[in-house]
KEMARVEX-126670 format. One record per atom (N, C-alpha, C, O): residue in three letters; x negated, y negated, z negated. Coordinates in steps of 0.02 Angstrom, whole numbers, plus 50000, padded with zeros to 5 digits. Layout:
N
ALAXYZ ...
//
This chain:
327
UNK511615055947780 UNK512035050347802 UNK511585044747829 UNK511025044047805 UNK511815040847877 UNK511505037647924 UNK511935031947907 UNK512485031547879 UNK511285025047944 UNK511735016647947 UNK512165018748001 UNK512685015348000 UNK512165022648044 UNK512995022448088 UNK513445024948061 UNK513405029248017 UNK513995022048086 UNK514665024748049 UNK515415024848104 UNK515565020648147 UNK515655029048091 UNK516115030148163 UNK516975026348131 UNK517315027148079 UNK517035022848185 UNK517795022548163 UNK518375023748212 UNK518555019848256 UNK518595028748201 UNK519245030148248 UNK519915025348250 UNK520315024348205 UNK519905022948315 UNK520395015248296 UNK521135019648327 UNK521175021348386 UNK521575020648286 UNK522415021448289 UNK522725015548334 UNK522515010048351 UNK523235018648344 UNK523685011748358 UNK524175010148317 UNK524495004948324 UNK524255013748274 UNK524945011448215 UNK525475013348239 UNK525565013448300 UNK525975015348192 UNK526655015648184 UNK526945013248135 UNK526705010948083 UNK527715013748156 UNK528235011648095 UNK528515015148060 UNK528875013948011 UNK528295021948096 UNK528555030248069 UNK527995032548010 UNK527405033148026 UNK528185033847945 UNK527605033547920 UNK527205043647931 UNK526615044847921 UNK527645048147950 UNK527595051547972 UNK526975052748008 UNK526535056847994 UNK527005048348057 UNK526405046848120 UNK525825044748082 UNK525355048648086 UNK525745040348051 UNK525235037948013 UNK525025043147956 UNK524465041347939 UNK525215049147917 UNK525015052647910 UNK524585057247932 UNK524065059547909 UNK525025058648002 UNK524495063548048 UNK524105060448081 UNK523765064748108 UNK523915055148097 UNK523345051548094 UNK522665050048037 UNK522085048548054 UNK522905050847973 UNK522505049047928 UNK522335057147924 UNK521825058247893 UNK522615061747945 UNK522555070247913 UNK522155070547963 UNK521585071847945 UNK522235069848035 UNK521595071848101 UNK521205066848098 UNK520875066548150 UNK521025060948047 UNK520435056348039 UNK520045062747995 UNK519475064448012 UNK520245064847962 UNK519935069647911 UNK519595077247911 UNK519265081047876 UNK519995076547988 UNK519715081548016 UNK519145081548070 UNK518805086148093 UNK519145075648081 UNK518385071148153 UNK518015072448087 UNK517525076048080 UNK518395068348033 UNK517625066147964 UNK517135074747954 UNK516535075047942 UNK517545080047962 UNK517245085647916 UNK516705087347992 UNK516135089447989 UNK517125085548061 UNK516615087148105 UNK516005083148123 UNK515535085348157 UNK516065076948097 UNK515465070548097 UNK515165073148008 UNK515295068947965 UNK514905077747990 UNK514495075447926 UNK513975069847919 UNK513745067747866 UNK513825068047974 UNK513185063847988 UNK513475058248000 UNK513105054348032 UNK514015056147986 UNK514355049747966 UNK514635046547926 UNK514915050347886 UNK514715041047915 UNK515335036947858 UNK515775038447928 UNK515695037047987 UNK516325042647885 UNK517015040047968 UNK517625036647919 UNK517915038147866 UNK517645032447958 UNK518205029447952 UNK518865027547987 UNK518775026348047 UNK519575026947965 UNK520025024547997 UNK520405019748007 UNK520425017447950 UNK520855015148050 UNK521145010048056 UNK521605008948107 UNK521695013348149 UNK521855004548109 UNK522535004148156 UNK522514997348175 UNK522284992948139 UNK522824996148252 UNK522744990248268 UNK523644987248255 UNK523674981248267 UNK524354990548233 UNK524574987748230 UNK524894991348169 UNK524664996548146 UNK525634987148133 UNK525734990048073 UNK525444993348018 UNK525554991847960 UNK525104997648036 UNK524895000847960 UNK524124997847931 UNK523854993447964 UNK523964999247900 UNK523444996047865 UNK522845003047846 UNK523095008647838 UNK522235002547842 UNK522024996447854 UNK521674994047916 UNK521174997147932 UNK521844989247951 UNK521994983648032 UNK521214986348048 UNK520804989048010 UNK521194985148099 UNK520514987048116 UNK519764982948092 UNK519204985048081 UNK520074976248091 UNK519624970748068 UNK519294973147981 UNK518724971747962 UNK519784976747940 UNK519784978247888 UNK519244985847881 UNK518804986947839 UNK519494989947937 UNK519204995047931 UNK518294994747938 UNK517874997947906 UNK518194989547995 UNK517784988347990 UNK517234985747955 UNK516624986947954 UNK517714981047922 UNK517124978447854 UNK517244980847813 UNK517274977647760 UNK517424989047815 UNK517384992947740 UNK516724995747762 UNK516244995447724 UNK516664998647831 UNK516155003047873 UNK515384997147834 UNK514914998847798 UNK515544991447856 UNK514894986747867 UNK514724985647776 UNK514164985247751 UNK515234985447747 UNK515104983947661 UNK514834991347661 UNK514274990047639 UNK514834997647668 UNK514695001347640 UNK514055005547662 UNK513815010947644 UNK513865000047712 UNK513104998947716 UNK512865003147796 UNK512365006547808 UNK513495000947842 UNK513415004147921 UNK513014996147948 UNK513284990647949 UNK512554997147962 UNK512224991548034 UNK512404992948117 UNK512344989348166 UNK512685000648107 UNK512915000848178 UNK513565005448196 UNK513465011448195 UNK514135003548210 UNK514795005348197 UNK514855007848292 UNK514785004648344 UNK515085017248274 UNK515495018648352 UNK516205017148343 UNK516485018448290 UNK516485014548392 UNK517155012648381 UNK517415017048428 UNK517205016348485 UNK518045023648410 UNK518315028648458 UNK519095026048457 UNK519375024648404 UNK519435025648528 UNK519995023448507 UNK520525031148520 UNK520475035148566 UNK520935031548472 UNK521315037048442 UNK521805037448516 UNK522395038948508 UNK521675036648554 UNK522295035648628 UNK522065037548679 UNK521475036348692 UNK522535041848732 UNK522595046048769 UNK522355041748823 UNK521745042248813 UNK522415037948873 UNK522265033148910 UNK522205026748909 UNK522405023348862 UNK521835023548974 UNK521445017748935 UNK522275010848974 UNK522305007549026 UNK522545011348943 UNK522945003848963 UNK522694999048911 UNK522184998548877 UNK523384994948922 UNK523094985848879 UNK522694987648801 UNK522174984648786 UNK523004992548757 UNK522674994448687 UNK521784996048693 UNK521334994648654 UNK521775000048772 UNK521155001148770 UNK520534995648781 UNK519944995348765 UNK521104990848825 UNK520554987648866 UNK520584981248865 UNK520204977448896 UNK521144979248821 UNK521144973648793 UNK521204971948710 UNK520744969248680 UNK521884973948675 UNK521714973848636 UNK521124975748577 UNK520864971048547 UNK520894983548560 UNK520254983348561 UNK519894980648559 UNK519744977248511 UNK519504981148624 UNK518934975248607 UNK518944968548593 UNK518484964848575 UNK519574967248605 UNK519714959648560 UNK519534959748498 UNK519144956148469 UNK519894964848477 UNK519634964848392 UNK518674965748362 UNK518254962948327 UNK518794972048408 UNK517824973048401 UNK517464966648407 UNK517154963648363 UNK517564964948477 UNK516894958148484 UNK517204952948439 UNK516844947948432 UNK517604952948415 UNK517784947448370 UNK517454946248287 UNK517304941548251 UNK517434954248283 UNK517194956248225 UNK516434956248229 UNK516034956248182 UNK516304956048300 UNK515454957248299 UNK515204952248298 UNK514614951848282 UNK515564946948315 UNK515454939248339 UNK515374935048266 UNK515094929648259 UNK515694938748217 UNK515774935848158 UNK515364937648107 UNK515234934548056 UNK515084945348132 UNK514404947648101 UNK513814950948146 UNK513704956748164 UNK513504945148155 UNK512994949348213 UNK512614952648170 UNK512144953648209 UNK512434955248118 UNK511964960248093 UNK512194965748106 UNK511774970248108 UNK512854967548120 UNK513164974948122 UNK513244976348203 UNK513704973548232 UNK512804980548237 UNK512914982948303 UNK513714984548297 UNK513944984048240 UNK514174986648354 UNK514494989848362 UNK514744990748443 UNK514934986648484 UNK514674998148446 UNK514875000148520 UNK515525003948519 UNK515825005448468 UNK515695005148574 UNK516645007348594 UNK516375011748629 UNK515845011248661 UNK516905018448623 UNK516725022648666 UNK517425022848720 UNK517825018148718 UNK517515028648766 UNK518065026448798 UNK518805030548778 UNK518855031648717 UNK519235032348810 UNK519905034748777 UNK519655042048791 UNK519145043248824 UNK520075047448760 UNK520295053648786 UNK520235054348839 UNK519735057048862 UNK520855051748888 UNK520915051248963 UNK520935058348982 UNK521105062648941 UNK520705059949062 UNK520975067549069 UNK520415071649048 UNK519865068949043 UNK520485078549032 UNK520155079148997 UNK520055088248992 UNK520445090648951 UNK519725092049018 UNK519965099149024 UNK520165101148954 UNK520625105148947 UNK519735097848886 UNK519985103148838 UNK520565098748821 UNK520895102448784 UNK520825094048825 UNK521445091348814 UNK522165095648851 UNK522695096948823 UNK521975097048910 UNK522105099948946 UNK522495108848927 UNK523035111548939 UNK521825110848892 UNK521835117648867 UNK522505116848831 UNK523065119348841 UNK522155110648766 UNK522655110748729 UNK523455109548731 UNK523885110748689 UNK523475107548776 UNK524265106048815 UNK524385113048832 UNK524875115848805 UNK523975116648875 UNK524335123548903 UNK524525127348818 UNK525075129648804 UNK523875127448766 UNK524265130248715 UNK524955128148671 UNK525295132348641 UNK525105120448671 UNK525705120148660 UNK526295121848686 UNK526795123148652 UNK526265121948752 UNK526755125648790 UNK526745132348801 UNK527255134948823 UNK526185136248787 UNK526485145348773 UNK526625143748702 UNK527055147848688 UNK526525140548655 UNK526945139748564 UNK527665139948589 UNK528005144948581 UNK527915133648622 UNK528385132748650 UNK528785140548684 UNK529295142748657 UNK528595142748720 UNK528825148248772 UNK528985154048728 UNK529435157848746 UNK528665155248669 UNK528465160148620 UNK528885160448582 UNK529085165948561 UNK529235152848554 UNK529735153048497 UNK530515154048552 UNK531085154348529 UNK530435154248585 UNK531135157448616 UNK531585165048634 UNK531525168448685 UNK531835165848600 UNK532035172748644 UNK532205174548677 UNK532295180648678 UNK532395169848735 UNK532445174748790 UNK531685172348822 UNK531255168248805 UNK531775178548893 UNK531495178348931 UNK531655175649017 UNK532025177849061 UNK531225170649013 UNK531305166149076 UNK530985165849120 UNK530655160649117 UNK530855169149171 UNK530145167649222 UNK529795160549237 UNK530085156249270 UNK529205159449212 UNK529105150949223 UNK529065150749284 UNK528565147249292 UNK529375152949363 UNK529615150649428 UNK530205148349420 UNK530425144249460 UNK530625150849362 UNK531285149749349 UNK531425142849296 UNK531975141349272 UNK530685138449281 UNK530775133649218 UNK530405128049246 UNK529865128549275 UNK530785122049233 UNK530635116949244 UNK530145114649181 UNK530305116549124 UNK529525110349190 UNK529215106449163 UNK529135098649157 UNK528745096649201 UNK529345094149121 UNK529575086849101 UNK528995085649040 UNK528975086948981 UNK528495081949093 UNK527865078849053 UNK528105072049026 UNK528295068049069 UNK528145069648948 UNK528425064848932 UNK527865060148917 UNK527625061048861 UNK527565054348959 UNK527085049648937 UNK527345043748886 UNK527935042148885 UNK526955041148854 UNK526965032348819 UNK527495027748874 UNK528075026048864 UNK527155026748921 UNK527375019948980 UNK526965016248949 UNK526825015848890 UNK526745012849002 UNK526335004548979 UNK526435002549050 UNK526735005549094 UNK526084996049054 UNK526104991549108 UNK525604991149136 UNK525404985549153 UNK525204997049152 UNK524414998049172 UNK524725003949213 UNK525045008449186 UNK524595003649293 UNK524815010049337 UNK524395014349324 UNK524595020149318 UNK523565012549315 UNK523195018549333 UNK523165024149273 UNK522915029749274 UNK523575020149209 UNK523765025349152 UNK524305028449159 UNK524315034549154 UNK524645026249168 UNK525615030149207 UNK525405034149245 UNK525695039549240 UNK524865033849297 UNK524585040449342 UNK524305044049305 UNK524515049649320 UNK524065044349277 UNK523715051549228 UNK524405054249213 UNK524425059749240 UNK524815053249191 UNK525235057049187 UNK525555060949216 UNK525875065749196 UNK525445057749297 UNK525815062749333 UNK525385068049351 UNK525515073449376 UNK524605064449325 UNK524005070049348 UNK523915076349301 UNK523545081249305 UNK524495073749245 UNK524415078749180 UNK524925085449223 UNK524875091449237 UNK525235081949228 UNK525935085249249 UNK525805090449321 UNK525985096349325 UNK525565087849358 UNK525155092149420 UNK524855098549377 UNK525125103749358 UNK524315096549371 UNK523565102649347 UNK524145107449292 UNK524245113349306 UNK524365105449252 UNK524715109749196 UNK525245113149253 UNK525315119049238 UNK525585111849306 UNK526155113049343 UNK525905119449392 UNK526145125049393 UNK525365116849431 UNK524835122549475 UNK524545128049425 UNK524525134049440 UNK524355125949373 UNK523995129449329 UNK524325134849284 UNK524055140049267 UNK524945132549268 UNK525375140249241 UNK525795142149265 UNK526145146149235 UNK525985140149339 UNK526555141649384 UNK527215139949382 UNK527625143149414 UNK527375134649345 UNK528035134049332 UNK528495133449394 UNK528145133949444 UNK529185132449412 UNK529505131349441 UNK529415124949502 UNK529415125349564 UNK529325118649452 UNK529395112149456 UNK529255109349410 UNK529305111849354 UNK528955101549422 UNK528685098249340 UNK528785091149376 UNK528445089649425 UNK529225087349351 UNK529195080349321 UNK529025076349286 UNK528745078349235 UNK529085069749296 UNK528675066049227 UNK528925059049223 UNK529035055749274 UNK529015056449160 UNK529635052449136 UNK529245049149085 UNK528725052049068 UNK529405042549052 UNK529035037048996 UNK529535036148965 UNK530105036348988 UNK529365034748900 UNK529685033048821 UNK529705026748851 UNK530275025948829 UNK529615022748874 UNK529705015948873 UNK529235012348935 UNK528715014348960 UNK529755004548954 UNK529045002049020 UNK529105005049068 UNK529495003449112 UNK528765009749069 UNK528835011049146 UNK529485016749170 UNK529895018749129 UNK529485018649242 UNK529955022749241 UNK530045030549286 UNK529735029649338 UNK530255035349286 UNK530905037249256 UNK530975034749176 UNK530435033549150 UNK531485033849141 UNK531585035749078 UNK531785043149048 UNK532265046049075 UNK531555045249010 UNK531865051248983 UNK532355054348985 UNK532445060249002 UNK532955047548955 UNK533735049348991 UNK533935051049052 UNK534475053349073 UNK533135048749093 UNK533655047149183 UNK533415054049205 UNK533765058349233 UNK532635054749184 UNK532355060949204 UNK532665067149173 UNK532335071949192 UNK532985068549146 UNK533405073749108 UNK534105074949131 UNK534465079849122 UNK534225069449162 UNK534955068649203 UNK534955070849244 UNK535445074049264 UNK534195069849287 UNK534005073249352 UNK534015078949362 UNK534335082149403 UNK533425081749296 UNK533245090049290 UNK533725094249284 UNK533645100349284 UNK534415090649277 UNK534995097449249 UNK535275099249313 UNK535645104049320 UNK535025094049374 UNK535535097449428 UNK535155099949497 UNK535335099249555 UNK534465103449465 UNK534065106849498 UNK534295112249503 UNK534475114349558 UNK534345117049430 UNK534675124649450 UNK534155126649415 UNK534135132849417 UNK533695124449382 UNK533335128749342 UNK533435133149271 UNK533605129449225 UNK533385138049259 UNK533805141949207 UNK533425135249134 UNK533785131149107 UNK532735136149121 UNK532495132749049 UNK532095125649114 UNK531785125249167 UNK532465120749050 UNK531855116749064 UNK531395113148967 UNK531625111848912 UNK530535112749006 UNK530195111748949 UNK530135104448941 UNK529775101748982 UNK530415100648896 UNK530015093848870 UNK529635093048834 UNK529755093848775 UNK529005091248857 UNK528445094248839 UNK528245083248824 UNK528275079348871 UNK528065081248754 UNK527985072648765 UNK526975074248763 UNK526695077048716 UNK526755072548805 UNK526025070748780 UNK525695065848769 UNK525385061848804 UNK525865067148676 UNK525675060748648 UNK525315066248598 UNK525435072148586 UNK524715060748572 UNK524495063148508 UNK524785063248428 UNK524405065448385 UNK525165061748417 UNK525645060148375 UNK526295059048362 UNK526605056348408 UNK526605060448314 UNK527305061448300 UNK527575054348302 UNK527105050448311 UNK528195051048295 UNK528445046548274 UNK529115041448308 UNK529635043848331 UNK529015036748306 UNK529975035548334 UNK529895036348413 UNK530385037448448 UNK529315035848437 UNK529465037448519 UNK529605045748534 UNK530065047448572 UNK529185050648502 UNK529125056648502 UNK529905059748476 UNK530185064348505 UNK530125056948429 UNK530715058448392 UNK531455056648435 UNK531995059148422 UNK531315051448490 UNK531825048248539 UNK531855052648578 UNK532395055548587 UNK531195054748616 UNK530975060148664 UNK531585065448651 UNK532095065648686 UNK531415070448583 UNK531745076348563 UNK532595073748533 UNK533065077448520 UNK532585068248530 UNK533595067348521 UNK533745068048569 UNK534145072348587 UNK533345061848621 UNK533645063948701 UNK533845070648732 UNK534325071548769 UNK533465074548714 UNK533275081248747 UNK533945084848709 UNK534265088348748 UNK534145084548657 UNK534645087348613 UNK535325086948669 UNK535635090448709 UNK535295079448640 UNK535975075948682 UNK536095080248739 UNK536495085048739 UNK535625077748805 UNK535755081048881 UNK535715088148862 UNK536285090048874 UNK535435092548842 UNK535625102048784 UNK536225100848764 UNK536495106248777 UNK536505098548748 UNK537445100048729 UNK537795098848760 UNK538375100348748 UNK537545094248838 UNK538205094048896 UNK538065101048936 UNK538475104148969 UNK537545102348926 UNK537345108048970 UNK537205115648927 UNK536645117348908 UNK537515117648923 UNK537485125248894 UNK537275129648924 UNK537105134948898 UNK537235128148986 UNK537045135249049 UNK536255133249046 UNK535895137749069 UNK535925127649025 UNK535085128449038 UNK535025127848956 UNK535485126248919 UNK534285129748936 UNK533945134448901 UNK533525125348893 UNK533255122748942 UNK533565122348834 UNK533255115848840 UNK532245118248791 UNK532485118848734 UNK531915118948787 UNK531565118548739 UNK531045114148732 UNK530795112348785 UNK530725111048661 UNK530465105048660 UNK529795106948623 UNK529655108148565 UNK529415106548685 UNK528785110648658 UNK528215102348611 UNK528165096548629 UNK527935105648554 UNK527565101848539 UNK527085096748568 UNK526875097648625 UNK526905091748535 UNK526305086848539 UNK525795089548526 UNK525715094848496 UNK525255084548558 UNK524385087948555 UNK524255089548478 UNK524035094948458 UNK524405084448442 UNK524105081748372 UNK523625085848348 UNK523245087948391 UNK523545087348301 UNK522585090648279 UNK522335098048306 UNK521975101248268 UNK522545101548381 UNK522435106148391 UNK521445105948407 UNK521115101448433 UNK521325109548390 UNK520745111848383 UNK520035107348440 UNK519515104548424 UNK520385108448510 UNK520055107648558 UNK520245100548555 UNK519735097348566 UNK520785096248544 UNK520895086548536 UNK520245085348490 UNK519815081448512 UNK520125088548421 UNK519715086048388 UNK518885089348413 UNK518355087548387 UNK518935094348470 UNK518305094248482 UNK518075086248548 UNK517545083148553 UNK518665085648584 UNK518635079948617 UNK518575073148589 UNK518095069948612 UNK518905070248548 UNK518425066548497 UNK517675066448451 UNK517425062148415 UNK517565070348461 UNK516755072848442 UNK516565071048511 UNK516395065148516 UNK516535074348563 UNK516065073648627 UNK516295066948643 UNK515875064548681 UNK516905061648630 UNK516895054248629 UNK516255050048589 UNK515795046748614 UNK516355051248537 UNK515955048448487 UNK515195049748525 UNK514865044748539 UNK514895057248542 UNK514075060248570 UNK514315056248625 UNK513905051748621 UNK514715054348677 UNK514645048648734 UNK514495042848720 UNK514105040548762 UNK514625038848671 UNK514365033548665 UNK513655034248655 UNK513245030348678 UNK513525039248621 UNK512655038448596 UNK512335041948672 UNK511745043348659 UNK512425043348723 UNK512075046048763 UNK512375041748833 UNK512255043748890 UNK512665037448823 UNK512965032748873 UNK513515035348932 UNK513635032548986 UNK513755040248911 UNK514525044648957 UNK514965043748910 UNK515235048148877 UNK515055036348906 UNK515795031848892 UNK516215026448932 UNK516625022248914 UNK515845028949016 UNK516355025449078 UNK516975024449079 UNK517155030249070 UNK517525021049083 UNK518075021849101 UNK518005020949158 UNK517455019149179 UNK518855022349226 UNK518955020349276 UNK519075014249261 UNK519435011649219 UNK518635011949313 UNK518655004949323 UNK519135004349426 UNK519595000949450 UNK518775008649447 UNK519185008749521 UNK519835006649547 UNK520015004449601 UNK520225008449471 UNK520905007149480 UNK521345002349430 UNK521945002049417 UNK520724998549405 UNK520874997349344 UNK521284990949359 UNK520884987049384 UNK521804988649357 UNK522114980949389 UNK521924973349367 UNK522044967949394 UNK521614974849309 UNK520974968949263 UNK520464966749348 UNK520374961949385 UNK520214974749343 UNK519544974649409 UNK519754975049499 UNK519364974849546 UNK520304975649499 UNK520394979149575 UNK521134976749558 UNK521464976349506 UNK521294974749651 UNK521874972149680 UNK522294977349670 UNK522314980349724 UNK522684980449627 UNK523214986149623 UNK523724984149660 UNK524064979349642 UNK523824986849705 UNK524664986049718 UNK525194983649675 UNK525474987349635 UNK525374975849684 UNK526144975149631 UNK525674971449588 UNK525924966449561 UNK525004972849572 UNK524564968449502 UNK524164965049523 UNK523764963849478 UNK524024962349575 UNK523454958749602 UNK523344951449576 UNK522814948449586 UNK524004948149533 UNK523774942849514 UNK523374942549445 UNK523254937449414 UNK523154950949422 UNK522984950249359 UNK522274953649359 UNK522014957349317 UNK522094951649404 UNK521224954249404 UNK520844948549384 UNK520884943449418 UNK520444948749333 UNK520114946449317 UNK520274942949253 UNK519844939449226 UNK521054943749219 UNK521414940949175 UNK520974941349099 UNK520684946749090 UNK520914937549057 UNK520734937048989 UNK520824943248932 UNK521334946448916 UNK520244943648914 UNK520174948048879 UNK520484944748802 UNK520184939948778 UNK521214948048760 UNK521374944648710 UNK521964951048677 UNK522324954748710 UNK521904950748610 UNK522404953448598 UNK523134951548569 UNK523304946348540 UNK523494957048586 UNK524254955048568 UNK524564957548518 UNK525094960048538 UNK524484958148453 UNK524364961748387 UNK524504957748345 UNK524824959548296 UNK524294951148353 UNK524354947948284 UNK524924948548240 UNK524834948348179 UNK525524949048268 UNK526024946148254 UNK526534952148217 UNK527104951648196 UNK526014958648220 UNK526294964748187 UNK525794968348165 UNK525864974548164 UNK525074965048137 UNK524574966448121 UNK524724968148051 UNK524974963748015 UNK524584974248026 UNK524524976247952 UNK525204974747927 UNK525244975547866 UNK525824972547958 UNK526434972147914 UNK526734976347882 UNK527164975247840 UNK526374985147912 UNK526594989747864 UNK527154993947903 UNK527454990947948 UNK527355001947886 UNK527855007147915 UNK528465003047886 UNK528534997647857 UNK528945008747909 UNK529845006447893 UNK529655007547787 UNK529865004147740 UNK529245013047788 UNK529255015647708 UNK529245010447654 UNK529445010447596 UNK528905005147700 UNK528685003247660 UNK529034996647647 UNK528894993447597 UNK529494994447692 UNK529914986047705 UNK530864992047702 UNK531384988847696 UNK530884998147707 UNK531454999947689 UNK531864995747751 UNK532474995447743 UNK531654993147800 UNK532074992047872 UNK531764990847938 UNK531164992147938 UNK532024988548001 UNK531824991648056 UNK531534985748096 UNK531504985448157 UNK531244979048034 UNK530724975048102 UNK531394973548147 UNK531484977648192 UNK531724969948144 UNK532304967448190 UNK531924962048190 UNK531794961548249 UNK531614957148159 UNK531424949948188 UNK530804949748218 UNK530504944748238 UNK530624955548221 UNK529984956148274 UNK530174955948354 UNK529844953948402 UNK530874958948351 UNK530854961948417 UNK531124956348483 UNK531114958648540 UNK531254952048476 UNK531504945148522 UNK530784945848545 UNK530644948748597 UNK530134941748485 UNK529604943048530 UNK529094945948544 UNK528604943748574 UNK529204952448520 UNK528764957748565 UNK529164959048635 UNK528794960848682 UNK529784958448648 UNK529804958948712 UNK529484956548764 UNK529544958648822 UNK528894949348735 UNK528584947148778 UNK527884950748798 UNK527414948148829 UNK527904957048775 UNK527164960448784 UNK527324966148819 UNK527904968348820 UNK526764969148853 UNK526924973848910 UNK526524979348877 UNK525944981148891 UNK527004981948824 UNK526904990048800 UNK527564991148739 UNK527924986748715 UNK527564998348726 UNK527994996648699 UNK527814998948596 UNK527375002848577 UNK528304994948549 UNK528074996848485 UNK528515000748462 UNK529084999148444 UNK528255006348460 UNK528645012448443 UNK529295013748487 UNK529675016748448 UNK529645012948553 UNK530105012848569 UNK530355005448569 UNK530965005948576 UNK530214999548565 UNK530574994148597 UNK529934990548664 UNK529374988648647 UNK530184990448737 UNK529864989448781 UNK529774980748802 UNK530194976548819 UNK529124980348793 UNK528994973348795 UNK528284972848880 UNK527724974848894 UNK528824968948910 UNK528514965548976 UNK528074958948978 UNK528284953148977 UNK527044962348985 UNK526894954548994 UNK527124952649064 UNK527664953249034 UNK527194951849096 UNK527434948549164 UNK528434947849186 UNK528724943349216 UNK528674952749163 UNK529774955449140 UNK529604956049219 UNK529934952749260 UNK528974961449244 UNK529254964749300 UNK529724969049287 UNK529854972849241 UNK530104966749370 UNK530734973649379 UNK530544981149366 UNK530004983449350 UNK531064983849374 UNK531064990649381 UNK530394995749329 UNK530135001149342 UNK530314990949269 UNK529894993849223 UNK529124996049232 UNK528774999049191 UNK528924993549305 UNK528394995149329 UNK527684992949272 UNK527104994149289 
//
């Protein structure tokens, strides 16, 4: 064991569900880092907050902390909140290095692992469907960051060319748009015998769980298509080898994000007044308050103002700017 110590930063839920399988695939990075203290934390609801996680890392005798964030692409969590918290924490203890590595993002073995959830998916069905004959419905987060909403459609491409399906769409839990509902409204009047809703998220919980009611619902107006709801990434084999080669990027310096498209750095179309905008986070205000398990109700007085933030918490969609059309 070494003074570095890794901490995989979550984003929290209210589902305590989710926060399980988060603390179960922290445990599974830990058995593949032996050569670390690993630790875990969350930047919203659950505990313990990241600020916390960290000065368990630094009390327990880390001088130099990798910080991996537990998320698929780099929007506001990656690239703002985050390091809000980090340099804040570093600012408050300069004896303890600490570096960030970058998100998941696209990713071939992420990738892999998507094609294996969807033959799981294809497998538990009985009939037989030609995938020329099956639609594919890539279900992203949404945030208010375009060049992360595009990975999704880039997910949705490569997986689409790559096992031949029919057709493949792609739809957001929240923020941005199609919505789920709208994109499912769509898919039924293609003519495709099955279609797959496939959400790629790393984790279970009230967005993932909205995803698969939705999918129910539009399945009982329609009896003539074949609905099936193929699993999430969560601890398949090749996700937790991609968090390992996160963590070896930071120490060998292949922890770039796109910056090209990033709307912080570059005039995006529709975002140009937000280049160069402040680095700060938007957390406080649901920092460590804890799952539903644990308050036994649903955070109703949170939600007036988180609408003022542009992501969404667990399924309620909050706009920093209340652009139109969910962009």
């Amino acid at each position: 064991m070494t003074d570095t110590a890794v901490l995989i930063c979550g984003h929290g839920s209210r589902d305590p569900e989710a926060i399980t399988e988060f603390a179960a695939m922290a445990k599974l990075i830990e058995a593949r880092l032996p050569q670390y203290h690993v630790g875990a934390a969350y930047l919203e609801f659950a505990r313990p907050i990241i600020r916390d996680g960290l000065e368990s890392l630094r009390s327990a005798g880390a001088s130099r902390i990798l910080a991996v964030p537990a998320m698929l692409f780099a929007a506001g969590h990656v690239k703002n909140d985050l390091p809000w918290e980090l340099n804040s924490f570093a600012a408050a203890n300069p004896g303890v290095g600490i570096e960030y590595g970058r998100d998941l993002g696209l990713d071939r073995k992420l990738l892999a692992a998507a094609r294996a959830r969807l033959e799981e998916a294809e497998a538990s069905s009985p009939r037989a469907v030609p995938r020329e004959e099956t639609m594919l419905l890539v279900v992203g987060r949404g945030t208010n960051d375009p060049d992360a909403n595009a990975n999704i459609a880039k997910v949705a491409r490569l997986l689409w060319e790559g096992m031949g399906y029919g057709w493949t769409a792609v739809a957001y839990s929240g923020v941005a748009h199609p919505r789920v509902d709208a994109a499912l409204a769509r898919a039924t009047r293609l003519g495709f015998r099955r279609i797959i809703v496939f959400p790629y998220f790393l984790f279970t919980g009230i967005l993932v769980k909205r995803i698969y009611a939705q999918t129910d619902q539009v399945a009982a107006l329609h009896g003539d298509v074949e609905f099936i709801k193929a699993d999430y990434l969560n601890d398949h084999p090749l996700v937790l080898d991609a968090f390992v080669e996160r963590v070896d990027g930071i120490l060998t310096g292949d922890n770039l994000m796109n910056c090209r498209l990033c709307k912080y750095r570059a005039q995006v179309i529709g975002y140009e007044g937000e280049v160069g905008a402040a680095q700060v986070g938007h957390h406080l205000h649901v920092r460590g308050i804890g799952t539903d398990a644990d308050h036994h109700h649903d955070h109703h007085h949170h939600r007036h103002h988180d609408r003022d933030h542009g992501h969404s918490h667990d399924g309620h969609d909050h706009n920093h700017h209340d652009r139109k059309n969910g962009a």
